[in-house]
N, C-alpha and C positions, 0 to 999 in steps of 0.2 A: 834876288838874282842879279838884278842891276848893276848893284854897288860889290858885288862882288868880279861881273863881269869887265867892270870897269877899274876898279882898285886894284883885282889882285884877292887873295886870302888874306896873306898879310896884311895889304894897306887898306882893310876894310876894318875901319874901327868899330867896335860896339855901337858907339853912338850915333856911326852914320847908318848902321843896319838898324838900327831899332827907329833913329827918324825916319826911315825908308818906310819900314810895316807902319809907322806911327804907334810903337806900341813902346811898356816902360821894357829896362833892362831885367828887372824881375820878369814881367810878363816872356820875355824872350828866352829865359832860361828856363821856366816853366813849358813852355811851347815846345823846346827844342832841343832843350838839353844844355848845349855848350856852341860856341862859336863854330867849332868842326861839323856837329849834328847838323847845324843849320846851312854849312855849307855843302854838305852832303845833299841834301833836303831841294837845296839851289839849283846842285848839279844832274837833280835828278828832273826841276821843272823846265831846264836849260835843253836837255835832253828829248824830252816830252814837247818843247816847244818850240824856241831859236832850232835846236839839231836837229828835228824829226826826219830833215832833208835828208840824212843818212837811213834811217830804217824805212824810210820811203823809197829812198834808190834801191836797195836789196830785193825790193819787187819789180825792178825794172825788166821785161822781155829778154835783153841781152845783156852781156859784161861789156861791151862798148857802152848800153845806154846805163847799167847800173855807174861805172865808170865816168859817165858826162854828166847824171845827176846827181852825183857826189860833187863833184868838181864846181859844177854850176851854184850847186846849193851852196857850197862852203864860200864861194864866190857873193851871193847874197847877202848870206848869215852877215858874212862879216864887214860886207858895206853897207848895213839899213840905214839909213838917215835917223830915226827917232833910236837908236840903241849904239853900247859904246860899240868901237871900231875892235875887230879881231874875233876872236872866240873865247868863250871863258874854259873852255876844256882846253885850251892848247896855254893861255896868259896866265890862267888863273893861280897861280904858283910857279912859273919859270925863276922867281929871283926870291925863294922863298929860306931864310934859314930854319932852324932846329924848331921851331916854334909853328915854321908852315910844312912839316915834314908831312904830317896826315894828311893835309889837302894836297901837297905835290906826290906822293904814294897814292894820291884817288883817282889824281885825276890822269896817271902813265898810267893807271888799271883801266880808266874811261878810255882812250884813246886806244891801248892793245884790244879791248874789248873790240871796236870798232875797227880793228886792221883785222882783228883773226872772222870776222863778221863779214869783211870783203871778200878775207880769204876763201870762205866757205863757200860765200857765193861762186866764186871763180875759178874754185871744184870743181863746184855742179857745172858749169859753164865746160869746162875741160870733159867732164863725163858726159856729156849731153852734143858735144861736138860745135860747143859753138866760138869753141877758144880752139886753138892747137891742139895735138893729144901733147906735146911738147913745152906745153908753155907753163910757166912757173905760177900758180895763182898765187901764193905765197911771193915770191916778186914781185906780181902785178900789185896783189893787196896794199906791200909795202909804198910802192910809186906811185900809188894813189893818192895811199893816206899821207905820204912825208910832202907829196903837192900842195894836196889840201889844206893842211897846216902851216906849210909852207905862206899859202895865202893868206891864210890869217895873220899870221907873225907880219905880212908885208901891210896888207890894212891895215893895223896897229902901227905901225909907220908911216901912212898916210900915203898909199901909194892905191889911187881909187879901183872904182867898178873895171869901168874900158880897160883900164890895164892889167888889173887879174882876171881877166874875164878872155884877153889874149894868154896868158897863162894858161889858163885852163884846157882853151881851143887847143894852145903847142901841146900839152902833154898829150891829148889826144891824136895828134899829129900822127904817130908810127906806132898806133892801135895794131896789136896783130890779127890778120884775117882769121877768119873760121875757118 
């Protein structure tokens, strides 16, 4: 998951995946299938792990707090000191050609997944009265998630915590009332 979230699909070669498990490239292809299986495999312990911040925010009381702990979490994720800088769902194939076509096809399904996921929430949040009856959750969803990601793409540019962390707080800024 490492050297994926840090390389890229692409620029994660065999050999740096297989020194990572410490296992041979038989052994890898027996295990996993193929280089995409295994990043499938990656993206699903990335998820369960580094991302959990998001299906953890969906239980939050309110769309402001599911909202701030999206925000906040993405904000973490992708400045931890012992892990690469960014998100591997948002890097993990932005510069991918023909070759990282199935990990950049998994991983716009992983991110939609997680917009129409806010979305839903912020339905129920609109049916329950604690959004507008007015308000877009489908908007909101979007201006979360493209935040979110947002932040990641800037941590991957080296632009730390305190500063996406005021990011985060601005988007919060003009939260619409209940």
């Amino acid at each position: 998951m490492l050297v994926f979230w840090k390389q890229g699909y692409e620029g994660a070669s065999l050999t740096d995946l297989t020194n990572a498990m410490g296992i041979t490239k038989t052994s890898m292809y027996a295990a996993f299938g193929n280089k995409e299986q295994l990043f499938r495999k990656a993206l699903e312990r990335y998820t369960e792990g580094p991302a959990a911040y998001g299906l953890r925010a969906m239980e939050e009381p309110t769309a402001r707090a599911v909202a701030t702990a999206f925000l906040n979490g993405a904000v973490r994720t992708t400045t931890q000191p012992d892990c690469p800088a960014g998100c591997m769902g948002v890097q993990g194939a932005l510069a991918a050609g023909d070759a990282g076509t199935p990990a950049h096809e998994a991983l716009v399904k992983w991110r939609n997944v997680a917009c129409r996921r806010i979305e839903e929430r912020f339905r129920r949040a609109v049916e329950e009265g604690d959004l507008p009856p007015d308000a877009s959750a489908r908007g909101l969803a979007l201006y979360v998630t493209t935040v979110a990601f947002g932040i990641a793409v800037q941590a991957t540019g080296g632009i730390g915590r305190a500063d996406l962390q005021e990011v985060a707080d601005a988007a919060l800024h003009n939260w619409p009332p209940a």
